[in-house]
C-alpha positions as CSV (number, residue, x, y, z in Angstrom):
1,X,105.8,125.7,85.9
2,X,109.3,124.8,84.6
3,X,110.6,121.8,82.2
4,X,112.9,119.2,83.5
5,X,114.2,118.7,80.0
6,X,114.2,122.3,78.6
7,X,116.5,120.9,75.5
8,X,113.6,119.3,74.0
9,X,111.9,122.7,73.4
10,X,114.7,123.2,70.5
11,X,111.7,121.0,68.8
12,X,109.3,123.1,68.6
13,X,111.2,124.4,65.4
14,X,109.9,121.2,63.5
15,X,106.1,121.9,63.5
16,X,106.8,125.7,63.0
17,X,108.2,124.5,59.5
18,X,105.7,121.8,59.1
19,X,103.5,124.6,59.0
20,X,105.2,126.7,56.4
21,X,105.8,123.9,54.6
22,X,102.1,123.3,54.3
23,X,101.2,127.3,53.7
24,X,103.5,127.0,51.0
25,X,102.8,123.7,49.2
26,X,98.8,125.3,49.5
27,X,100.1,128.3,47.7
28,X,102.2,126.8,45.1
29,X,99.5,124.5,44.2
30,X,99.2,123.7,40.6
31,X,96.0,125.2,38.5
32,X,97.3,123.7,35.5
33,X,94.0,121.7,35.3
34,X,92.1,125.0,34.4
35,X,93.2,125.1,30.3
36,X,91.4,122.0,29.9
37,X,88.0,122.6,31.2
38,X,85.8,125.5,30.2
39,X,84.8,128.5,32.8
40,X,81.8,127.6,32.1
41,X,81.4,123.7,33.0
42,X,83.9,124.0,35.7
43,X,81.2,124.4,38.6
44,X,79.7,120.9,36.9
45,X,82.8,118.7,36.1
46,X,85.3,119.7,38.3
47,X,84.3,118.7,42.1
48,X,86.6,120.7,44.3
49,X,87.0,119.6,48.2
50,X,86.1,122.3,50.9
51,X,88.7,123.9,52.0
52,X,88.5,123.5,55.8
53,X,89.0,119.3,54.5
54,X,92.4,120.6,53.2
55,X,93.4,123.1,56.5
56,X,92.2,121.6,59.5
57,X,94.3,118.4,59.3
58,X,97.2,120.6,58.9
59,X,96.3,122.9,62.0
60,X,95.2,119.9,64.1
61,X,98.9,117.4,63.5
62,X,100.9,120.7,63.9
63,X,99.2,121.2,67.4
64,X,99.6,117.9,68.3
65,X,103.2,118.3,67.6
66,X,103.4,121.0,69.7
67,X,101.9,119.3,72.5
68,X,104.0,116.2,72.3
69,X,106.8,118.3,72.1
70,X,105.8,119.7,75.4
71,X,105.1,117.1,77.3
72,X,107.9,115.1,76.2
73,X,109.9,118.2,78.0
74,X,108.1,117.2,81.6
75,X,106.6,119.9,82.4
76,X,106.8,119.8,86.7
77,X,105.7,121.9,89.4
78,X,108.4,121.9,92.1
79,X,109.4,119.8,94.1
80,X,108.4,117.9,96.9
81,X,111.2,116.4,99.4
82,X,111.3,113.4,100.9
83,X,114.0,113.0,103.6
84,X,115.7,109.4,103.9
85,X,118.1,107.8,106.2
86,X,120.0,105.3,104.1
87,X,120.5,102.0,106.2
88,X,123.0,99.3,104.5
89,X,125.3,96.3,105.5
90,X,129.0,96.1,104.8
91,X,130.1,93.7,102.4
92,X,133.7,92.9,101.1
93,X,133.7,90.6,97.7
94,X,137.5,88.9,97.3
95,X,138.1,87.5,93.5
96,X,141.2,85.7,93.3
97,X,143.5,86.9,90.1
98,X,146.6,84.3,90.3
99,X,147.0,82.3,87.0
100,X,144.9,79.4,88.2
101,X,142.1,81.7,87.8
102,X,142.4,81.4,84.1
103,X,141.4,77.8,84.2
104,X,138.2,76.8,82.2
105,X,136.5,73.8,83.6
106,X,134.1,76.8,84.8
107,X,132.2,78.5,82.3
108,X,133.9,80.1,80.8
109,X,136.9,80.7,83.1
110,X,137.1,80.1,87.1
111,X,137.7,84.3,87.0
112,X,135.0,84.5,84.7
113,X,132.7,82.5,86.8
114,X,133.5,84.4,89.8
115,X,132.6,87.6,88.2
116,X,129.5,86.6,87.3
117,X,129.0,85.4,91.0
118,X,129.6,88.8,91.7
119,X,127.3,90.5,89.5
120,X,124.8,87.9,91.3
121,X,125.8,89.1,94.7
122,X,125.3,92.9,93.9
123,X,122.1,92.7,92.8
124,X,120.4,90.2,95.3
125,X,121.4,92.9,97.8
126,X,120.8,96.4,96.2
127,X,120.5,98.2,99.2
128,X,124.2,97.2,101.4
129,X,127.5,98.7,100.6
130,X,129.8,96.7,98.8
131,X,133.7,96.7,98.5
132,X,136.0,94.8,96.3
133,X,139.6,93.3,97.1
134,X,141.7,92.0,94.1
135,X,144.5,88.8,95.6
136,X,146.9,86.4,94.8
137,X,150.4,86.4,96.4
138,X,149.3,90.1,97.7
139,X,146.0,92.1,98.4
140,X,144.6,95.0,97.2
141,X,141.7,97.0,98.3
142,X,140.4,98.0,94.7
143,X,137.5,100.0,95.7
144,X,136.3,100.5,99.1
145,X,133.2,100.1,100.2
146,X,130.4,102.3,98.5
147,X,126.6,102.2,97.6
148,X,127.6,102.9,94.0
149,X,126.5,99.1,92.6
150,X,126.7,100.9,88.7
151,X,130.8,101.8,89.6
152,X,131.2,98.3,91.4
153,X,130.0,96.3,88.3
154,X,132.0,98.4,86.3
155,X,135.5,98.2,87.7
156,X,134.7,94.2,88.2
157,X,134.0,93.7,84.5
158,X,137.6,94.9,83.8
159,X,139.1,92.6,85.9
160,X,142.0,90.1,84.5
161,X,145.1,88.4,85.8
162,X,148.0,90.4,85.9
163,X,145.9,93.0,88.0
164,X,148.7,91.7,91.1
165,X,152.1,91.5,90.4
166,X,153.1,88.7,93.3
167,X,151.9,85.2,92.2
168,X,150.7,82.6,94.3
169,X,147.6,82.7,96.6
170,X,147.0,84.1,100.3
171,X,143.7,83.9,101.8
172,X,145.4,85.1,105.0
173,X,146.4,88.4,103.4
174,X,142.8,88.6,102.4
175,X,141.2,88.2,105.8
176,X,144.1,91.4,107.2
177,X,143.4,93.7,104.5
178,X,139.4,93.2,105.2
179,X,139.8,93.8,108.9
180,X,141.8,96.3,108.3
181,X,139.9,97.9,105.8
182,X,136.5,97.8,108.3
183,X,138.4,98.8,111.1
184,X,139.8,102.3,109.1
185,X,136.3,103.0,107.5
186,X,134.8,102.7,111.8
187,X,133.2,99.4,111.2
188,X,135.4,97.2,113.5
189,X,132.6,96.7,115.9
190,X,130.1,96.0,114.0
191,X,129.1,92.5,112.1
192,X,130.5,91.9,109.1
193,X,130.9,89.9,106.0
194,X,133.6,89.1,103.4
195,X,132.9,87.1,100.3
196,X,135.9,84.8,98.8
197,X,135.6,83.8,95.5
198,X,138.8,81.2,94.5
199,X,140.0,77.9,93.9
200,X,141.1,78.0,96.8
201,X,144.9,76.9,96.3
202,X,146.4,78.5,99.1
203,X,150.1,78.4,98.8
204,X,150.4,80.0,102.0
205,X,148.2,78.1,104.3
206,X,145.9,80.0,106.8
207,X,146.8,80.3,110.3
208,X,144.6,80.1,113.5
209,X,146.1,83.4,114.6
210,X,144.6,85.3,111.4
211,X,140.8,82.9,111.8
212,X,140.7,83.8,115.5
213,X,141.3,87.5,115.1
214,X,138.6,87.3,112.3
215,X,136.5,85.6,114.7
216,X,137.1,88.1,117.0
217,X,136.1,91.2,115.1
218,X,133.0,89.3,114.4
219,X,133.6,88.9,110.3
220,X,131.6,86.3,108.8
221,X,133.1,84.8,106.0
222,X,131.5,83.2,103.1
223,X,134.0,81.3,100.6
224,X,133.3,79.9,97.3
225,X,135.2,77.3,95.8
226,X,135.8,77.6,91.8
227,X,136.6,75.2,89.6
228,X,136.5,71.1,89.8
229,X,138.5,68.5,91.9
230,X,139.3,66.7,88.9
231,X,141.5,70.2,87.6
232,X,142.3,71.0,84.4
233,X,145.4,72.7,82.7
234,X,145.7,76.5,82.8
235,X,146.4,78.6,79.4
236,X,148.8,80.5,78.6
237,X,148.8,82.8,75.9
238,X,153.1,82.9,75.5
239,X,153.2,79.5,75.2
240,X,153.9,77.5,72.3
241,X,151.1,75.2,72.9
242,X,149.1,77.9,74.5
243,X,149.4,76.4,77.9
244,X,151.2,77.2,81.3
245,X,154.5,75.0,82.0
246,X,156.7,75.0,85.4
247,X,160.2,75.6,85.1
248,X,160.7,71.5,84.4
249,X,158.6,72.1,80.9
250,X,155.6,70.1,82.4
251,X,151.9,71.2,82.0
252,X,150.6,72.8,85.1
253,X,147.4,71.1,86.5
254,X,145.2,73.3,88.8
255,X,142.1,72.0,90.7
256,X,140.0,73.2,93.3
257,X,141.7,72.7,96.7
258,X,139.0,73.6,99.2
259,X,140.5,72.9,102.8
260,X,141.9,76.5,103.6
261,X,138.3,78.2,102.1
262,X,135.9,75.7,104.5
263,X,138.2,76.1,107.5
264,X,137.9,80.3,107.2
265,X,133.8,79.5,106.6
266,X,134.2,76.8,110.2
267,X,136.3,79.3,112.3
268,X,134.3,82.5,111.6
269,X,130.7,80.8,111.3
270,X,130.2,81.6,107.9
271,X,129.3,79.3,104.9
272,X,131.0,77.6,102.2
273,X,129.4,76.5,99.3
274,X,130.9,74.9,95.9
275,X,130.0,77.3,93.3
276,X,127.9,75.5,90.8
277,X,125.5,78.2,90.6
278,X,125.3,81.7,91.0
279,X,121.4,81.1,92.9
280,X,123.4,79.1,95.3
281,X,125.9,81.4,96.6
282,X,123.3,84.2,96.6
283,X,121.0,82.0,98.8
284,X,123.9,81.6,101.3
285,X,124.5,85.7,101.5
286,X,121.4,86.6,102.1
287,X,120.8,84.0,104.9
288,X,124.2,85.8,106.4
289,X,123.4,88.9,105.3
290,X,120.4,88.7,107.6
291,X,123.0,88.2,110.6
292,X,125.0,91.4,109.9
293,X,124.6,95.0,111.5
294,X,122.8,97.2,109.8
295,X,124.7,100.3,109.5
296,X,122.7,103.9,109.4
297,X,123.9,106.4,107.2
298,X,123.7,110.3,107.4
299,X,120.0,111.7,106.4
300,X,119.5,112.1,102.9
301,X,117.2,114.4,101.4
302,X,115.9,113.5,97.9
303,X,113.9,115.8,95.8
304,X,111.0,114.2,93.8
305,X,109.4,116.3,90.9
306,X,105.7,117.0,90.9
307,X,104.9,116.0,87.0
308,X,102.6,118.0,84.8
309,X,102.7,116.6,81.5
310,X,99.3,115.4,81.3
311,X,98.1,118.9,80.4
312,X,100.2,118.3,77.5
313,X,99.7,114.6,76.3
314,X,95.6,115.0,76.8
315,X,95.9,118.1,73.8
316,X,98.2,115.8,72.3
317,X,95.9,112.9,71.8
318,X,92.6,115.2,71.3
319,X,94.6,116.8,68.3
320,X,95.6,113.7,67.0
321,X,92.1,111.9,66.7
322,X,90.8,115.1,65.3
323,X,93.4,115.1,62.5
324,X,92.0,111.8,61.8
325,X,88.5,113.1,61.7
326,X,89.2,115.7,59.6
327,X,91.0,114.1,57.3
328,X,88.8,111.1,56.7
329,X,86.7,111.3,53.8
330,X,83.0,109.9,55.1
331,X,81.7,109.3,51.3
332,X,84.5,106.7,50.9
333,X,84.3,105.6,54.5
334,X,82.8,102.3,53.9
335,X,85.7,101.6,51.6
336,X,88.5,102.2,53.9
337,X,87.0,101.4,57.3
338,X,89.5,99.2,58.1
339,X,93.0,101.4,57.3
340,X,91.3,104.1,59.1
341,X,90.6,102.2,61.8
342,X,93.6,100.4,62.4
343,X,95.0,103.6,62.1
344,X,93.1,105.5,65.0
345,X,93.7,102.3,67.3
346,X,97.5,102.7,66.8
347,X,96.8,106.9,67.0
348,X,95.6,105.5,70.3
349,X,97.8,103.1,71.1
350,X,100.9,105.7,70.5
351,X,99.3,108.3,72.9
352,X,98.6,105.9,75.6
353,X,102.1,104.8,75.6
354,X,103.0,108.8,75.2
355,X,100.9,109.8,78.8
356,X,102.1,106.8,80.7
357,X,105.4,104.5,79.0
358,X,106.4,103.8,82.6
359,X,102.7,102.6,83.4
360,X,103.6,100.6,80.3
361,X,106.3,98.8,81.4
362,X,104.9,97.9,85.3
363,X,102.3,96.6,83.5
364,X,104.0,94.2,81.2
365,X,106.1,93.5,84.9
366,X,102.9,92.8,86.0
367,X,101.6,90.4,84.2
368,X,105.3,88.2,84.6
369,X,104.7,88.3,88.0
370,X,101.1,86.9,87.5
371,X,102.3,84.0,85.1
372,X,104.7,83.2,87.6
373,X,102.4,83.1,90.7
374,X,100.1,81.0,88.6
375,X,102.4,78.0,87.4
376,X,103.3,78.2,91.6
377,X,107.1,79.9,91.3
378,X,106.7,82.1,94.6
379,X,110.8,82.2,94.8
380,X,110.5,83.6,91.0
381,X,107.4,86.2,91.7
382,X,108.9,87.4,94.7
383,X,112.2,88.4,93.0
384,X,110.2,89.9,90.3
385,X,108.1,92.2,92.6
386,X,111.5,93.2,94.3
387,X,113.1,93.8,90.4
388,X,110.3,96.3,90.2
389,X,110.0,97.6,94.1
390,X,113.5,98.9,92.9
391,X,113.1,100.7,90.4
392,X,113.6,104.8,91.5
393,X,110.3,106.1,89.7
394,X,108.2,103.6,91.0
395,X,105.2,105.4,92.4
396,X,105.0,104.8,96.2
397,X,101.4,103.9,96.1
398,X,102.7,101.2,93.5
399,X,105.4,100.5,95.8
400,X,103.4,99.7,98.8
401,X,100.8,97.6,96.6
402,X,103.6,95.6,95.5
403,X,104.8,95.3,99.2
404,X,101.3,93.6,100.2
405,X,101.5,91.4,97.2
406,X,105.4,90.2,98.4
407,X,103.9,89.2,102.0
408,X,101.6,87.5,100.9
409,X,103.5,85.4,98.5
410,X,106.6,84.9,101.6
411,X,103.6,84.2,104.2
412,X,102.4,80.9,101.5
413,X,105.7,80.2,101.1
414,X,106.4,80.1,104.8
415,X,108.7,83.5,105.3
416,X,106.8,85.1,108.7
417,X,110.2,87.2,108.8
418,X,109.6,88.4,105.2
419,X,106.2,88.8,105.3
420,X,105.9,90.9,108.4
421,X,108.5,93.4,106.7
422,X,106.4,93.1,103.8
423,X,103.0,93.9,104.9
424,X,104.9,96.4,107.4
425,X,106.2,98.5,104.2
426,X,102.6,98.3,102.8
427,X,100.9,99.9,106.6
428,X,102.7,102.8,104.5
429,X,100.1,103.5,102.2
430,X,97.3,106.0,102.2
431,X,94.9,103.2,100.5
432,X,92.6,102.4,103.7
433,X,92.0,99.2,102.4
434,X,95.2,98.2,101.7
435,X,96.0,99.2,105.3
436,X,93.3,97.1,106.5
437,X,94.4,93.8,105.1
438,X,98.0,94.4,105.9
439,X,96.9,94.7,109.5
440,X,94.4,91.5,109.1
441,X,97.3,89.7,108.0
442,X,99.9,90.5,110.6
443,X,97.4,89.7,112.7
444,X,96.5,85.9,111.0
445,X,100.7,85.4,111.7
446,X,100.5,86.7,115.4
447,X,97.6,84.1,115.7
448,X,99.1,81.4,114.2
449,X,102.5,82.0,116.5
450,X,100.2,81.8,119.4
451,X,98.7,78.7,118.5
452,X,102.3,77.1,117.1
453,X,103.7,78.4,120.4
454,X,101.8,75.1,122.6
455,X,103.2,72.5,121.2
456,X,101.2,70.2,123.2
457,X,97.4,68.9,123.0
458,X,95.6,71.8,124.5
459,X,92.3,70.8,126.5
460,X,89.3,70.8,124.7
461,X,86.0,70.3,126.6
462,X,86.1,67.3,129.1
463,X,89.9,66.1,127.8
464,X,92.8,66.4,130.2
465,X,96.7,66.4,130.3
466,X,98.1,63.2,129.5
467,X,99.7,61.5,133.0
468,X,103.6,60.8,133.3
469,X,104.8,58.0,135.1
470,X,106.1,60.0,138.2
471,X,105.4,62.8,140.4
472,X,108.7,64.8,139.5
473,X,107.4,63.9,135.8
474,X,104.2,65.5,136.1
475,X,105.8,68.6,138.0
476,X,108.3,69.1,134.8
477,X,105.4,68.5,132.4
478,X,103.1,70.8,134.5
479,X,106.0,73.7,134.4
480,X,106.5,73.3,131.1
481,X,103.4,73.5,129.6
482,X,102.6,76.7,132.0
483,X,105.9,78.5,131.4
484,X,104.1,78.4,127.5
485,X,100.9,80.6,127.5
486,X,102.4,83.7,128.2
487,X,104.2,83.4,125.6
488,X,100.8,82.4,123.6
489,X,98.8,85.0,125.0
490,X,101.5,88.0,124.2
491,X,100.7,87.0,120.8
492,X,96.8,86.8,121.0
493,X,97.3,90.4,122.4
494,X,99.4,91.4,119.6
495,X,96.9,89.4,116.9
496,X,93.5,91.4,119.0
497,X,95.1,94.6,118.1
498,X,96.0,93.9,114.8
499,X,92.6,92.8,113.9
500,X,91.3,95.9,115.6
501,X,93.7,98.2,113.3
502,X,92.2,96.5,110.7
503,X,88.9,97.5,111.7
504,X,89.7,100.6,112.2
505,X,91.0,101.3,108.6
506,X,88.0,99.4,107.4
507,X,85.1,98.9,109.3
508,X,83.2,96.3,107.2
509,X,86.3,94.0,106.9
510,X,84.3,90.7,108.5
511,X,87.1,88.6,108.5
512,X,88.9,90.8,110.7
513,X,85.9,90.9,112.9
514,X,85.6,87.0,112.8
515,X,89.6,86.1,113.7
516,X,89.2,88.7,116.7
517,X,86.3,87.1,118.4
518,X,88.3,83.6,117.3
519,X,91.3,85.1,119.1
520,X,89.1,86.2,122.1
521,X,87.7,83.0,122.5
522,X,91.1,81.2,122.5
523,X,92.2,83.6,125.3
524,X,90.0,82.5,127.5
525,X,89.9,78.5,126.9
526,X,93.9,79.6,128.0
527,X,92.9,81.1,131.1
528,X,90.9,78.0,132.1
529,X,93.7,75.7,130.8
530,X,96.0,77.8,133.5
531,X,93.4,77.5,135.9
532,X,93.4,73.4,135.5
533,X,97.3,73.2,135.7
534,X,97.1,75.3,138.6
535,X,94.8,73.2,140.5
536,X,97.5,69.7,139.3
């Protein structure tokens, strides 16, 4: 057994002298009292404690130091490796630094505003690789692309104008550099996306040439228009009256010119979107982050330490409530009954949050996510539960809980693609249950695809297709409706097995038992629906 934080053990010095301390306070103790009480009344007047009420406190809070101290080092046993292959999209972020850029009718700049868009971007999309490009008359690639979110945020919260020495601003610039910065990094033939963020006055003017070749290396761009029609005036620091004049001495009024940032979005079948809110833009990246190729890195192999520290923190809180025990006085118990025991459920309270402060904290996550299910924010819950499915020493029993708990908050709120990635992530688990009602509820979606699937009246008992006007009518309603159930019974198939894995995991699961005979049923009211359309 080793310590992951060997420093801490330097500690240990601090009960060691608590100790002396106490050996040395018992020995120095004052006897003054003895002059004024005779040897011979002493055993009658003078009540004197026993001394294991005045030593066992003592030893019991010095060994509970030394066990906190320990387990505060986390004590581990090895290792255990998990092997990863990282998969991530390719993102480039643009923020425009020309002068305009300094204007305030955003809050509280436009370049202000557009870092905080960015901020936004990197964390509704943890897992994708991110690159930023710095433009106004010219381009620059400020940091290439790279999984290192922390480093990203921190280079874009130094940002400021004068970062590019050419003024003006040239989207077209920005479109070469990103396609040239995909195509050196071997990601030319692969989807994807750059995200502008300017007012969009373009004193260049894009050309079809530049759009087409985007279009052609298939790079969706998402632009974001800052600032207001209306415009404002731009500040200037040099300036007498602290704002920006052209050479005839006449304030300079910028506003947000969006043609040249919606015709990139048109040409390369990307989005544009006026940036009012950060939740907005977001919104729109993810839907074409969704589009983009997902790029596989080189396998990773990441070492996970086996913890040991509850042999520590259980001594620890033992020791602690025995120092308490010790210590109290029973005669007087009555008396103080409610200091002492305010202060065990503190002693407790301190310990609990000693063996388990991450346990502590998904907790308190928990219960956010449960207010929010329960006033009906699903959007809210579900980027709670992936603000905790992210954090790195999230057990992955925890993990895949949280999972199941995502689907089934995207299934209400009508996400099939979500959920089935959700309740996919949560098969993971070793929890047999858990498996079992992931696989029911893959197999409730399968079921309801196969019955969404016929979008016509299917016949029920006596009940039979309605009758076009013409023969060449019936024959095109009679194709269509057969070219369907395939379709409907692929999923039935798919929904059987799930139902069946469900069983499997859990034999007593009824409802799993239930939607399979359902499914069953339905299969075969299909085959004699086929039958009847074969026979018109």
């Amino acid at each position: 057994m080793t310590f992951l934080y060997p420093n801490v053990l330097y500690a240990l010095i601090l009960p060691a002298l608590l100790a002396a301390a106490a050996w040395w306070l018992w020995r120095r103790r004052s006897r003054k009292w003895e002059v004024l009480v005779s040897p011979d009344y002493r055993h009658e007047l003078v009540h004197a404690p026993a001394s294991w009420h005045r030593v066992l406190p003592v030893i019991f809070s010095v060994l509970a130091a030394v066990f906190c101290i320990l387990s505060i080092a986390r004590p581990i046993d090895g290792y255990t490796e998990v092997k990863e292959v990282p998969k991530s999209r390719n993102i480039l972020i643009a923020i425009d630094c020309s002068r305009s850029m300094l204007s305030k009718d955003a809050s509280p700049s436009r370049l202000g505003r557009a870092k905080t868009a960015a901020y936004d971007l990197l964390d509704a999309l943890p897992g994708d690789n991110f690159g930023i490009i710095i433009f106004s008359g010219e381009s620059v690639l400020l940091m290439p692309l790279t999984h290192d979110h922390n480093a990203l945020k921190e280079t874009i919260e130094q940002l400021q104008f004068g970062w590019v020495s050419q003024g003006g601003t040239n989207l077209e610039k920005v479109v070469r550099l990103a396609l040239q910065t995909f195509k050196r990094d071997k990601e030319a033939d692969s989807k994807n996306a750059l995200v502008i963020l300017s007012d969009g006055e373009d004193t260049v003017n894009v050309t079809y040439k530049t759009a087409e070749a985007a279009r052609q290396s298939k790079l969706i761009i998402v632009t974001a228009g800052i600032g207001t029609t209306i415009g404002t005036t731009i500040p200037d620091e040099n300036s007498p009256s602290g704002l920006y004049r052209d050479r005839r001495g006449q304030h300079v009024v910028s506003r947000l010119n969006p043609d040249s940032l919606q015709y990139l979005a048109n040409q390369t079948d990307g989005q544009y979107v006026q940036l009012s809110d950060g939740a907005a833009l977001n919104r729109f990246v993810k839907d074409i982050a969704e589009r983009l190729d997902v790029t596989e890195g080189k396998e990773e192999t990441r070492r996970i330490p086996n913890d040991r520290y509850i042999i520590f923190a259980v001594p620890a809180l033992i020791c602690l409530i025995l120092t308490l025990i010790a210590g109290t006085r029973w005669r007087s118990f009555r008396r103080s009954s409610r200091r002492g025991m305010a202060l065990l459920a503190g002693t407790v309270l301190l310990c609990t949050g000693l063996l388990g402060t991450e346990a502590r904290a998904d907790t308190a996550m928990l219960d956010n996510v449960t207010d929010l299910i329960r006033t009906g924010k699903t959007e809210e819950a579900v980027k709670a539960i992936d603000g905790m499915i992210a954090l790195p020493d999230l057990p992955e029993e925890t993990r895949q809980a949280l999972e199941f708990a995502k689907g089934c908050l995207e299934q209400k709120a009508g996400n099939p693609k979500e959920a089935a990635e959700a309740f996919s992530q949560a098969l993971l688990s070793p929890n047999r249950s858990l498996q079992s009602d992931s696989h029911f509820n893959l197999g409730n979606m399968e079921a309801a695809k196969a019955k969404t699937s016929m979008t016509f009246s299917r016949s029920e008992e006596k009940q039979t297709p309605p009758q076009p006007a013409s023969i060449d009518d019936q024959i095109k309603e009679i194709d269509a409706r057969l070219a369907k159930i395939p379709e409907a019974k692929q999923h039935i198939k798919e929904a059987v097995k799930r139902f069946d894995d469900a069983l499997s995991a859990h034999r007593s699961h009824e409802g799993a038992a239930a939607n399979k005979e359902e499914m069953l049923r339905y299969d075969k009211e299909l085959d004699e629906y086929l039958k009847k359309l074969e026979e018109l």
